[in-house]
N, C-alpha and C positions, 0 to 999 in steps of 0.2 A: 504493500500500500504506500509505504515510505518513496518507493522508487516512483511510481505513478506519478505522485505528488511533484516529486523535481522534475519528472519529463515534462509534466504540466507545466509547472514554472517555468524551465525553459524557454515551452514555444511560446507561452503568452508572453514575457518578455521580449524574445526575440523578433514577436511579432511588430507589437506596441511603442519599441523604439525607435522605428522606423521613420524618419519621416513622411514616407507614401502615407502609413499611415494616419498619421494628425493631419495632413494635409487633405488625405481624402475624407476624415472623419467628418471634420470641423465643415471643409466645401461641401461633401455631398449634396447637404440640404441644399443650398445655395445652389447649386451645378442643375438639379433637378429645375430648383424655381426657371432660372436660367433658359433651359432646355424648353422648357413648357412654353417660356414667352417666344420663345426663338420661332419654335414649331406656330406660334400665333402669328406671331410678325410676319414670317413666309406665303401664312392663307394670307393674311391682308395685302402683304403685299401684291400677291397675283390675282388681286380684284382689282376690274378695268372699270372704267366708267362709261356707260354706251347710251349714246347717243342718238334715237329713234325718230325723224320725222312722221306724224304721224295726217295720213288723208283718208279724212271720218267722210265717205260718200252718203252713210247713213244717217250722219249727225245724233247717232243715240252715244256714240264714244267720247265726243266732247268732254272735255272736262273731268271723265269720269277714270279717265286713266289716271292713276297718283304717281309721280313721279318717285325715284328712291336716289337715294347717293349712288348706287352703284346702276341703274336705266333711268334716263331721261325721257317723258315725250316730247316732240312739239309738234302742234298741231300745226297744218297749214293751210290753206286757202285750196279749196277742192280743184280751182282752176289752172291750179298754178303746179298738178301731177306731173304733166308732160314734161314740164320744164326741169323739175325736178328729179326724174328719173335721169332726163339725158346728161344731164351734168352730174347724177351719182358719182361713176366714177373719178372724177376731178376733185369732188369735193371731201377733203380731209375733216371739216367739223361736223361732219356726222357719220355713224356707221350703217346707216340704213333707213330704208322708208317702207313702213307701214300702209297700207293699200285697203283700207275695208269698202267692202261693194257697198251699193244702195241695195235695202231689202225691200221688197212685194210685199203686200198682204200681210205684212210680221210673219213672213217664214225666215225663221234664222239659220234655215240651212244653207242660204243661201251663203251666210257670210264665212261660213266653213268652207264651202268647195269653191269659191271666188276669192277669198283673202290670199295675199301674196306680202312679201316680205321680203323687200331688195336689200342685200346688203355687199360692199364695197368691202368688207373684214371678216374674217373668222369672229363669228359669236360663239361663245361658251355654250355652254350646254345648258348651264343653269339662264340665263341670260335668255334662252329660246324659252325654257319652260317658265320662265315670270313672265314673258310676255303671252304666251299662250293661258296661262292662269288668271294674267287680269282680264284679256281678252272673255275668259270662260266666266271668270266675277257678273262682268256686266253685264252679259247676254244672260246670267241667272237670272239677274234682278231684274232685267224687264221683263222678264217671262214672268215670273211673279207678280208685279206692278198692272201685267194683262187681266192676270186673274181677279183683280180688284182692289190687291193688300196696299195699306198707304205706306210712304215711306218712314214712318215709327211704330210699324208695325215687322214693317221688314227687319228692320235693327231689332228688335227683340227677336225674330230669328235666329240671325248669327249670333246672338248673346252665348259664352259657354256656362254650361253647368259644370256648380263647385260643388262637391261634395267634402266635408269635415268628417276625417276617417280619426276615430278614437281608439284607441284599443285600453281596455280597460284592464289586461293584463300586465300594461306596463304604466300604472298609477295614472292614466285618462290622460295620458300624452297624444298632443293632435300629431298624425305622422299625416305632416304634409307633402307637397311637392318637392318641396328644397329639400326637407327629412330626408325621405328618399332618395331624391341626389347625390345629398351626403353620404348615406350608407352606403348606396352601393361605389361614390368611389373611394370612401375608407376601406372599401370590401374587395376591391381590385388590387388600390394599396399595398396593402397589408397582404395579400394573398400572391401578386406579382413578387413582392422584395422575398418572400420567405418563399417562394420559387428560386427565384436567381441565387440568393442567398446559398441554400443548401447546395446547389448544385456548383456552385462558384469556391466554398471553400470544403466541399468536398472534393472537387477537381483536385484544390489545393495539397489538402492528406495523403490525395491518389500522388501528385506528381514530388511530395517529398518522402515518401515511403519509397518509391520508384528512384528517385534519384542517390537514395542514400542507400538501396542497395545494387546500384551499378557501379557508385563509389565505393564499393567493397566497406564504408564504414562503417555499416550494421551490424558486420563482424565482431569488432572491435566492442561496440555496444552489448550483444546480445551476450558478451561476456562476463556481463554485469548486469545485466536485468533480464529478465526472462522477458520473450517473445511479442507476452497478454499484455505486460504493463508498459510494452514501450509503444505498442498500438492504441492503449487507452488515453496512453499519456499525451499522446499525438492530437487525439481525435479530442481530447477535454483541453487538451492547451486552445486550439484554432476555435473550439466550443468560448473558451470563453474570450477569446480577441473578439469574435462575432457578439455575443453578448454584452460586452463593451462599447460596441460601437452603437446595438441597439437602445442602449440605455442613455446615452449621450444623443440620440435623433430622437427619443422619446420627450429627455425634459426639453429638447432646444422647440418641438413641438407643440406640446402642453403650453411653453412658453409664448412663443410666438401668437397661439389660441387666443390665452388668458391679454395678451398684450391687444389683438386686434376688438377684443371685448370690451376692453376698459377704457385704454389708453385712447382707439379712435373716437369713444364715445365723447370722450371730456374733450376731445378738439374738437367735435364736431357744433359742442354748445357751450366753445369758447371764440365761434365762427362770428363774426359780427353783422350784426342784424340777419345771417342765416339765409339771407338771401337765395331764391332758387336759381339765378345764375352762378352762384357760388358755388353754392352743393353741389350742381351737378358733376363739378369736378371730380369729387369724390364718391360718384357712383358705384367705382370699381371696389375704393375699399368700405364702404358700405354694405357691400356684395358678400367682400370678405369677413366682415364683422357677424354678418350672420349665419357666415357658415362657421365662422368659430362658437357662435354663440350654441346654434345647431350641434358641434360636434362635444363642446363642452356638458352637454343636457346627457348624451350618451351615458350608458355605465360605463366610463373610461377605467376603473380599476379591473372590474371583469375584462375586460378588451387586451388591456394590457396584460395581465395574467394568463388569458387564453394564448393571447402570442407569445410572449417568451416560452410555458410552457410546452403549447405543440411545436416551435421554433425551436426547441435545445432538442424533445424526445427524436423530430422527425431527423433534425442536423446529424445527431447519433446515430442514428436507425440506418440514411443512407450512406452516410461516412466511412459507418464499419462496412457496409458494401464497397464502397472504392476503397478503403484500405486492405481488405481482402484483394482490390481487382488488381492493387501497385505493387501487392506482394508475389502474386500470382506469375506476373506477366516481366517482361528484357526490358520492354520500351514502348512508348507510347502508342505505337503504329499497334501493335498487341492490345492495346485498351481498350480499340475499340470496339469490337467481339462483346466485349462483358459489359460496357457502361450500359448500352442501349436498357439492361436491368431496371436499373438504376434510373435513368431519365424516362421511360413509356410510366412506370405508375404515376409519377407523377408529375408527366405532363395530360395524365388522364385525369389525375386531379385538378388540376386548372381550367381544360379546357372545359369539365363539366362541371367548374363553380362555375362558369357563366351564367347558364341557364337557372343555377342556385339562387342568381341572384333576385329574378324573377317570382320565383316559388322559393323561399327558404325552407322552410317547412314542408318541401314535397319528399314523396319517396327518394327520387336520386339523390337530391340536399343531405338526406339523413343518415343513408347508405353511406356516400360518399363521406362524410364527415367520422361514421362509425370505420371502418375499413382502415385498419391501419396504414396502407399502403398510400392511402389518399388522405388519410383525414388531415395529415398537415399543413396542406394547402385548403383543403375542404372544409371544415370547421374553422380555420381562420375567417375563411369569405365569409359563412354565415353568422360570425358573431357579434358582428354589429347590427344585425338588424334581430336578434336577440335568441339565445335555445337554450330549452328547458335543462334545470340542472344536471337531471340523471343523464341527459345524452351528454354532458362533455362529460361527468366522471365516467361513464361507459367508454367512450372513446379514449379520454387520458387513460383508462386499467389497461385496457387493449393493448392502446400504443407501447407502454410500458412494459410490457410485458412483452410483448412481441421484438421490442427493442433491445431487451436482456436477450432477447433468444437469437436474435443477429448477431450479438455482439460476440455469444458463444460460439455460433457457425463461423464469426470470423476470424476468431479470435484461433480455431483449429488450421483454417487456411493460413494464415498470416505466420502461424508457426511453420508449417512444412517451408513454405513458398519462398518465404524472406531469406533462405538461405541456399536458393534451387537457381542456379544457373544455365544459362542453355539449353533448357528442355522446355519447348514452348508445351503450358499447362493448356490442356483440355477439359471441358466441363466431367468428362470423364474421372481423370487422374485428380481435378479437384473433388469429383465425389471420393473418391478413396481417401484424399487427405481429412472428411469431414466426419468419414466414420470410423478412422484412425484412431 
């Protein structure tokens, strides 16, 4: 146990003083925000502004096109088509002209199979379908306005219906729209990182058990600790740099929360006279205040319990599997054969939190989150939007238990293997090492 203990110490030291890693600890968060805007700025950026002359032959179109930041109308003088077509392509300040026919008798088929749409530029895709949408708007509403309905009566039409969803098993908390938002992308969140996570510093385990025994220096080691504890020691050292750095992304989180809850509030009504051309500036972190407000109402200590918890059992679980697969195998090219283990369950846990997120509490939700092989991505998704106690202590016995019992199947492998050179291991010969 003593020896465990130092291997331990070791690698979290050796990890933690790294500079990569302060630098990646402390930026991550940062790098993410970063990322996310970047990814924002690139959609904005590849919004065009288009410029549609528009010739209403019917005159019901008048006016009733709304212009937006990213399509323009304008209308023009019905007589003035010809002229306007022939100089299309000349003309640089617009991309296009709008054609609606005159209708008969109010048959609007008419404006279907006669409307045309010149354009001098490639339009977007979206671009064609808003103008075909508004286009479809306002042929509704006169069709309607036929029927006799007056125009506020029409608008209570489109009105949407709100529905106020309570659930009375979590103290008559309204689970709104935003609610929801949040959950599910706290539940992507959290279920993405302890994806990449496990499989990132399990790669890790894999390529320093491998390289320390192609440097013959496991030798030298294994002479002083037996086999178990210098595999545990491996896999609980990288255990706990990773839990290190979750615990540092959690308070800077919690932080950042608590800060856009309080801190934006007191500026906002220390804003003078409050003005609504003021505010508006601050729509965005407005935005954000409520999603921290939203994610602080969460049972955040259950949340964070359930993740570190399935976070450390699942980290173990498939760890000792690529530390078995670095013992097993010469070199990397060899790894690949065995990881695919390792990465299919639980990329089946991910891709069917999706659908989790949707039904939490459906059969797959619950299966998948019970199932050791998945629950560590699986039970993560569904814990924000809330599960009954006994399913995680079911799931946590499971995993547990299941995670002792890899640790022993690897713990057999990693003793033959770690000192097996030259002999490329087969699932075979690894079964004889495991009933060995």
């Amino acid at each position: 146990m003593n020896n465990i203990f130092l291997i331990t110490k070791r690698e979290f030291l050796t990890q933690v003083k790294k500079k990569s890693f302060v630098i990646l600890t402390l930026l991550a968060p940062l790098m993410i925000i970063g990322f996310g805007a970047v990814v924002g700025l690139m959609f904005k950026a590849n919004e065009s502004h288009n410029v549609i002359e528009v010739v209403d032959n019917s005159g019901i179109f008048t006016g009733k096109l709304k212009s937006t930041d990213q399509l323009e109308y304008v209308f023009v003088p019905v007589q003035d088509e010809n002229s306007k077509v022939s100089t299309l392509k000349e003309n640089k300040d617009i991309d296009g002209i709008l054609i609606l026919p005159q209708i008969t008798s109010n048959n609007f088929d008419d404006i279907e199979k006669n409307s045309r749409l010149l354009v001098n530029t490639k339009l977007g895709f979206d671009t064609k379908q808003d103008i075909i949408s508004d286009i479809s708007n306002v042929i509704k509403k006169e069709k309607i306005k036929q029927l006799g309905i007056a125009e506020t009566q029409l608008e209570n039409l489109d009105k949407n219906f709100s529905l106020k969803t309570i659930n009375v098993n979590d103290d008559d908390k309204e689970d709104s729209n935003l609610s929801f938002g949040v959950k599910t992308g706290l539940s992507m969140g959290l279920m993405y990182v302890t994806f990449m996570f496990i499989i990132i510093y399990g790669v890790r385990v894999m390529r320093s058990v491998l390289e320390e025994k192609n440097n013959r220096v496991v030798e030298i080691i294994i002479s002083s600790v037996k086999p178990f504890e210098l595999m545990m020691g491996k896999i609980l050292g990288v255990t706990m740099v990773a839990l290190t750095q979750f615990i540092i992304w959690i308070t800077m989180s919690v932080a950042g929360a608590l800060f856009l809850n309080t801190g934006f509030s007191a500026l906002q009504n220390n804003i003078p006279g409050q003005s609504d051309s003021v505010l508006n500036k601050f729509d965005i972190l407005k935005l954000g205040t409520e999603i921290s407000h939203t994610l602080l109402d969460l049972n955040f200590p259950l949340i964070i319990f359930v993740f570190i918890v399935f976070f450390l059992l699942g980290y173990i679980f498939y760890s000792s599997i690529y530390a078995a697969i670095g013992s097993a195998v010469d070199n990397e090219t060899e790894t690949q054969q065995f990881t695919l283990f390792a990465i299919l369950p639980l990329s089946l846990g991910m891709y069917g939190s999706f659908s989790v997120m949707n039904n939490p509490d459906g059969p797959l939700g619950v299966w998948l989150s019970i199932i050791p092989f998945t629950s560590p991505v699986a039970m993560i998704a569904r814990i924000p939007f809330g599960v009954p106690a006994w399913q995680i202590a079911l799931s946590i016995f499971l995993l547990l238990i299941t995670t002792i019992f890899m640790i022993f199947l690897a713990g057999k492998i990693y003793r033959v293997g770690i000192l097996m050179y030259g002999n490329k291991a087969t699932l075979k010969e690894i079964w004889k090492w495991i009933r060995s």
